[in-house]
TIRO-2110 file (N, C-alpha, C; in Angstrom, 1 decimal):
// TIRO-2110
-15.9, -31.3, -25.0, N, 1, A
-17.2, -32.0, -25.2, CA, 1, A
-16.9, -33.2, -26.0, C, 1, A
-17.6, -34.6, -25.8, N, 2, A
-17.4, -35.3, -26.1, CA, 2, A
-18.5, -35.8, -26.8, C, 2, A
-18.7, -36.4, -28.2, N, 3, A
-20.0, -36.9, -28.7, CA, 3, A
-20.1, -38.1, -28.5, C, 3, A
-21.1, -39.2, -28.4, N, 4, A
-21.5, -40.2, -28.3, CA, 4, A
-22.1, -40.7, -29.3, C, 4, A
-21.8, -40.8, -30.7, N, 5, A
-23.2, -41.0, -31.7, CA, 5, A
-23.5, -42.5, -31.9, C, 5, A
-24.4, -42.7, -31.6, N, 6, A
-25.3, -43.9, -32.0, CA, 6, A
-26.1, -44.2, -33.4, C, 6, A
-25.8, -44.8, -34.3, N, 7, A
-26.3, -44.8, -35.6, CA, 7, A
-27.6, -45.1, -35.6, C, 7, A
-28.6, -44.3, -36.4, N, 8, A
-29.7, -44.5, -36.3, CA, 8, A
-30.6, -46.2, -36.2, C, 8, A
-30.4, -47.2, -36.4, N, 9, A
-30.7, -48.5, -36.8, CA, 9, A
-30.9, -48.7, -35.7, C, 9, A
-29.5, -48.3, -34.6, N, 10, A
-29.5, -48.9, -33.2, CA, 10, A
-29.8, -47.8, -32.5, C, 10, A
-30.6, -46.9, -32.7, N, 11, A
-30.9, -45.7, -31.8, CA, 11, A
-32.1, -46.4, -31.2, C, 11, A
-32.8, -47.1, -31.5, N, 12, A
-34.1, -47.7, -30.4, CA, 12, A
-33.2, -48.5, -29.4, C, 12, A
-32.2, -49.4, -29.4, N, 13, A
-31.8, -50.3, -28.3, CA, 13, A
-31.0, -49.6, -27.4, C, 13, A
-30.4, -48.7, -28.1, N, 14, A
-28.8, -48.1, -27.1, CA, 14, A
-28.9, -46.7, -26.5, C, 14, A
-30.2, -46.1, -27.4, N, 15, A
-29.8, -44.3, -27.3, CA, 15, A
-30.2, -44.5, -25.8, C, 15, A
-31.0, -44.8, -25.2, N, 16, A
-31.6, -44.3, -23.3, CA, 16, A
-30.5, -45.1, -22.7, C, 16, A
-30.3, -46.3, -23.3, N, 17, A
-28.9, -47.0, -22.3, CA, 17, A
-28.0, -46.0, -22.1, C, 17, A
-27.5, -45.7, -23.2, N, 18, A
-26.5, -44.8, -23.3, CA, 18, A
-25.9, -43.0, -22.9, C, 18, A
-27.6, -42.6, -22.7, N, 19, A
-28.0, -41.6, -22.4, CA, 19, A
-27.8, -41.9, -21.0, C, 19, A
-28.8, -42.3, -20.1, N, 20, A
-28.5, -43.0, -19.1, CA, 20, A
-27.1, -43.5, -18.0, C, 20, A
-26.5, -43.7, -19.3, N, 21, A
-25.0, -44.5, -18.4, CA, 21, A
-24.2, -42.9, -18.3, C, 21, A
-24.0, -41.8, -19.1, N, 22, A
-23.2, -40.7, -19.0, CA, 22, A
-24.3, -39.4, -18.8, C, 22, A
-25.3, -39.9, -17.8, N, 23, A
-25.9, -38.5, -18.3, CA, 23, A
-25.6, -38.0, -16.5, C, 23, A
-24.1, -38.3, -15.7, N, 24, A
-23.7, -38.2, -14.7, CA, 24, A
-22.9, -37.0, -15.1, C, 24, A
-22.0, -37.3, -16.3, N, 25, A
-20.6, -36.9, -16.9, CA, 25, A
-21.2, -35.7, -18.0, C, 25, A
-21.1, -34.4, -17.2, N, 26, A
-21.4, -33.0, -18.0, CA, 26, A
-21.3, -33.1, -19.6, C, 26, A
-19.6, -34.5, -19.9, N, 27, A
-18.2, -33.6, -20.9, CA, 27, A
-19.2, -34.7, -21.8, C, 27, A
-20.0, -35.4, -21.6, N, 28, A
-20.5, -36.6, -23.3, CA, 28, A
-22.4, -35.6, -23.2, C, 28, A
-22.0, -36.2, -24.6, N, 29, A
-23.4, -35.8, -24.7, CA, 29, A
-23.8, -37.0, -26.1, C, 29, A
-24.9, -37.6, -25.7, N, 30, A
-25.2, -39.0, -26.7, CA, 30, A
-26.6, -38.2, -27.8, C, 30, A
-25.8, -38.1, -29.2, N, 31, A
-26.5, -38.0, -30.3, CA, 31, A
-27.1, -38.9, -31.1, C, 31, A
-28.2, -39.0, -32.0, N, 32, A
-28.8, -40.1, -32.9, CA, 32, A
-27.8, -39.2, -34.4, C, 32, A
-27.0, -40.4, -35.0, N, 33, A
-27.0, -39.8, -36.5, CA, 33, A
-28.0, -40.1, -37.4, C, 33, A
-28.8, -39.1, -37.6, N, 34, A
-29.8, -38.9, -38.7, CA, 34, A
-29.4, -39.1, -39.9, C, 34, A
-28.1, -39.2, -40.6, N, 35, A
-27.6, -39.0, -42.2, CA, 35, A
-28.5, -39.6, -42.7, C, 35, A
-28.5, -39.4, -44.0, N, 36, A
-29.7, -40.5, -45.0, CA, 36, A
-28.7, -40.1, -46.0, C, 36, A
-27.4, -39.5, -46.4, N, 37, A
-26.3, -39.8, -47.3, CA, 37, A
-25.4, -39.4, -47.0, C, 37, A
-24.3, -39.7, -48.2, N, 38, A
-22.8, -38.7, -47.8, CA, 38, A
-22.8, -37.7, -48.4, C, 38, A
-22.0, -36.9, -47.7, N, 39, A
-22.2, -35.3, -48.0, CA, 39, A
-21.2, -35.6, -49.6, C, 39, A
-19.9, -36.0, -49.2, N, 40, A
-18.9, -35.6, -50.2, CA, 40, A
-18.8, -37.1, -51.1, C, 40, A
-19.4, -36.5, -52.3, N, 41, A
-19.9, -38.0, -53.3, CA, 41, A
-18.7, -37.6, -54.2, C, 41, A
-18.3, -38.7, -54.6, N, 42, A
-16.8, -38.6, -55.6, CA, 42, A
-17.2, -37.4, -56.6, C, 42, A
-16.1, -36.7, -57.1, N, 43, A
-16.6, -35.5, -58.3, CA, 43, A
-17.3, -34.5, -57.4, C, 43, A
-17.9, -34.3, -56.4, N, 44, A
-18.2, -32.9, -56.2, CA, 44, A
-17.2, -31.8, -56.0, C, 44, A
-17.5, -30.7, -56.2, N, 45, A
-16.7, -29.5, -56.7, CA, 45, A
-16.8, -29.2, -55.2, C, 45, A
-17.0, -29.6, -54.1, N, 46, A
-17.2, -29.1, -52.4, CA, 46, A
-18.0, -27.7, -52.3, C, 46, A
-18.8, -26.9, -53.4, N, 47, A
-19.1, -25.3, -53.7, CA, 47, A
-18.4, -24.4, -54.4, C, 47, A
-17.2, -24.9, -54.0, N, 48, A
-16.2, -23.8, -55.2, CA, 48, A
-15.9, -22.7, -55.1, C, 48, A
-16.2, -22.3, -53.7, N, 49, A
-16.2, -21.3, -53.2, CA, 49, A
-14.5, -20.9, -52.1, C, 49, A
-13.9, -21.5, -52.2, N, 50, A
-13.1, -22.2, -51.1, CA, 50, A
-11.5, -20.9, -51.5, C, 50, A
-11.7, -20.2, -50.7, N, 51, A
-10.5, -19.3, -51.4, CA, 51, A
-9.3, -19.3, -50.3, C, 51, A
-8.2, -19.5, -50.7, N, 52, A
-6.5, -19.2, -50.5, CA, 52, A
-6.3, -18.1, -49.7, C, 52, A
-5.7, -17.3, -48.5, N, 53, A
-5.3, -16.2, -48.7, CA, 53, A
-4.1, -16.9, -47.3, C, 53, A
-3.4, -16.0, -47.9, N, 54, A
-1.7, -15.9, -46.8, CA, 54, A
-2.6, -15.0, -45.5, C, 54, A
-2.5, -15.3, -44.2, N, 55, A
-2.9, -15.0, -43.0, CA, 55, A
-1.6, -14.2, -42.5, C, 55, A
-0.7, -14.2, -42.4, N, 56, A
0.7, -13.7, -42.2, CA, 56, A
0.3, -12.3, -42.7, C, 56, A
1.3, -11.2, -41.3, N, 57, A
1.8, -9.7, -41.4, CA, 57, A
2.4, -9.9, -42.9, C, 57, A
2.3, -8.6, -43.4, N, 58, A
2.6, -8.2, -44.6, CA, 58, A
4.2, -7.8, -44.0, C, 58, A
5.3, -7.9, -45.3, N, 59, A
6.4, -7.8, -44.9, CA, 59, A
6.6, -5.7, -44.6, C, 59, A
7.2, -5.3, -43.6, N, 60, A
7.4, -4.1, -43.4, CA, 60, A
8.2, -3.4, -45.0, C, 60, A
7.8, -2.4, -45.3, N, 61, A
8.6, -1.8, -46.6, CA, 61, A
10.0, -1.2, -46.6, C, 61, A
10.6, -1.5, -47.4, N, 62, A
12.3, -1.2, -47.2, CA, 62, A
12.9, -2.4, -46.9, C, 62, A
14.4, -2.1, -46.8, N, 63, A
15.6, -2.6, -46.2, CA, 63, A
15.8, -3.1, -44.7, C, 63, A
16.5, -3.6, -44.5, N, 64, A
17.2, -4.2, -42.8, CA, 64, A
18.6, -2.9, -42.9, C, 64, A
19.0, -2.3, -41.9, N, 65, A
20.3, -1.4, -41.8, CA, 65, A
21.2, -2.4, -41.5, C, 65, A
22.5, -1.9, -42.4, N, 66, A
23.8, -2.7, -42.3, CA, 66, A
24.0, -3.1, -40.9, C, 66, A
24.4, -4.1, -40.4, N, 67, A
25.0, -4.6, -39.1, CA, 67, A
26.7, -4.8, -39.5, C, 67, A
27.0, -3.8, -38.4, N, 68, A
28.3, -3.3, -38.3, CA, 68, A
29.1, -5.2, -38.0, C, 68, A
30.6, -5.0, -38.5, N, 69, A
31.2, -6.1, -38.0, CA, 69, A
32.2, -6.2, -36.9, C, 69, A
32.1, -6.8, -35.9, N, 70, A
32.8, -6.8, -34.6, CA, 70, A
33.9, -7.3, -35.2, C, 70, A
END
């Protein structure tokens, strides 16, 4: 899927042109960005919720058996 975003200022002149020119091509799809700010303002903590963990099998318990020498 492909986005198309058009910034809201120019969403009156471009969004139907643009809708229009790809609305052939399933893979776009033409959005208005709505923002009215930025999410991530210098100093935010992002929630603080944000936890670590190792995704990796746990190691099997015990030893490897000796490998004999040819």
């Amino acid at each position: 899927m492909i986005y198309c975003v058009v910034p809201e200022p120019l969403a009156d002149e471009l969004y139907e042109r643009l809708a229009s020119y790809y609305d052939t091509d399933p893979n776009v799809t033409v959005i208005v960005d709505r923002r009215k700010s930025e999410r991530r303002e210098p100093g935010a903590t992002g929630g603080g919720h944000r936890e670590l963990r190792d995704r990796r099998r746990p190691r099997v318990a015990g030893e490897f058996p000796p490998i004999a020498a040819i």
